[in-house]
N, C-alpha and C positions, 0 to 999 in steps of 0.2 A: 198940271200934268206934264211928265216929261215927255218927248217926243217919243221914244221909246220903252218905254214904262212896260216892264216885264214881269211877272209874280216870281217868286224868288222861295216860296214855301213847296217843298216837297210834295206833301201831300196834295196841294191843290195842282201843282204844276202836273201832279198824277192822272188825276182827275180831268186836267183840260185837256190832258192828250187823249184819252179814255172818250170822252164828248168828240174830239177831233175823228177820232178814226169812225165815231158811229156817222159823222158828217159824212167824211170822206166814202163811206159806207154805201150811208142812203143817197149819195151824190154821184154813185157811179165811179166811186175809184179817185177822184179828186177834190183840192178845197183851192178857194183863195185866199187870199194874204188874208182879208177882210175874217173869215175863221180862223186863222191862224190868231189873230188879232185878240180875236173874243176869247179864244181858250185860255187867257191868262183872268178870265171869271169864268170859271168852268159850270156855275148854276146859268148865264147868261149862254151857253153856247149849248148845253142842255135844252133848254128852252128853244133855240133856235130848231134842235136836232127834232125835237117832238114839234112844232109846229112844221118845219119842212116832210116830217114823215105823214102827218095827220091833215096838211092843207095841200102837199103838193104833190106828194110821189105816191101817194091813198088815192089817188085820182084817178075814176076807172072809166068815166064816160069820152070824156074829152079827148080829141088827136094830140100825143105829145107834142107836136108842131103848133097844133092852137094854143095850147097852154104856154108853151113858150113868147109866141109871139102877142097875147094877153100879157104875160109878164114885162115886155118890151115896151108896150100900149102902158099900162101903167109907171115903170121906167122913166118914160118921157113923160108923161104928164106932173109927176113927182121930180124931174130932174133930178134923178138917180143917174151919174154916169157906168157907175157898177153896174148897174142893174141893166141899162141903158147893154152895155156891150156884153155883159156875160148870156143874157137872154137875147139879145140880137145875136147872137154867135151861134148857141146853143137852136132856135129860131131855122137860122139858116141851115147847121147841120142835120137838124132833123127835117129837111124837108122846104125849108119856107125860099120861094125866090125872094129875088131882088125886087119884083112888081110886088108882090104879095107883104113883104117889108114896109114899101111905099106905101100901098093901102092903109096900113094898119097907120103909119103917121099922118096921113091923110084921116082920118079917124079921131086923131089923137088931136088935130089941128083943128075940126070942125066941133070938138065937145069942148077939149080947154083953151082953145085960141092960140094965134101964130104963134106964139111968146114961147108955148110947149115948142114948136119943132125950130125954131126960127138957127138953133145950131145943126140943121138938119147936115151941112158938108161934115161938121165935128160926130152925126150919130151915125152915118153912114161911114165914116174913119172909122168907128169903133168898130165894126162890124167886118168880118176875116170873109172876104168873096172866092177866097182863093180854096 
């Protein structure tokens, strides 16, 4: 693969942007590189856009804040740094302190062991306080 390997076909390059903007859609107005990335398979960013519609933003019991901060919980335990900062971000804008953050890594360290938080200075960098 090239490091930047791009689709180059018209119609699909149509298409990913068409999945791009329903992302950006159901994301509240923004995407990351990371979708930006996928729209060059635009059935792969499809996919994305129906599972984030139908697992995450179809979500009607939970506080945005906990779903977020679940997502974070999982993040770390997966070592997702993505996910790690874009739902720690997300997390703290909707609500979550700094103590409340900690919790949930304390959480994350007591079910999958130190190993998950042990870059805890590098997840707390990821994470916008300001």
């Amino acid at each position: 693969w090239r490091k930047n390997m791009r689709e180059e076909n018209e119609e699909r390059l149509k298409a990913g942007r068409a999945a791009l903007e329903k992302v950006k859609e159901l994301r509240g107005g923004s995407v990351i590189s990371t979708h930006k990335r996928m729209a060059n398979d635009p059935e792969l960013l499809e996919a994305f856009a129906y599972n984030f519609e139908h697992c995450k933003s179809g979500l009607k019991k939970l506080e945005p804040k906990t779903v977020e901060l679940l997502l974070l919980a999982l993040g770390c335990a997966k070592g997702k740094k993505t996910t790690i900062r874009v739902h720690g971000n997300l997390a703290h804008q909707k609500g979550a302190s700094v103590e409340e953050i900690c919790e949930v890594l304390r959480l994350v360290m007591f079910y999958c062991g130190a190993s998950a938080v042990l870059d805890l200075d590098e997840i707390l960098d990821e994470i916008d306080f300001e």
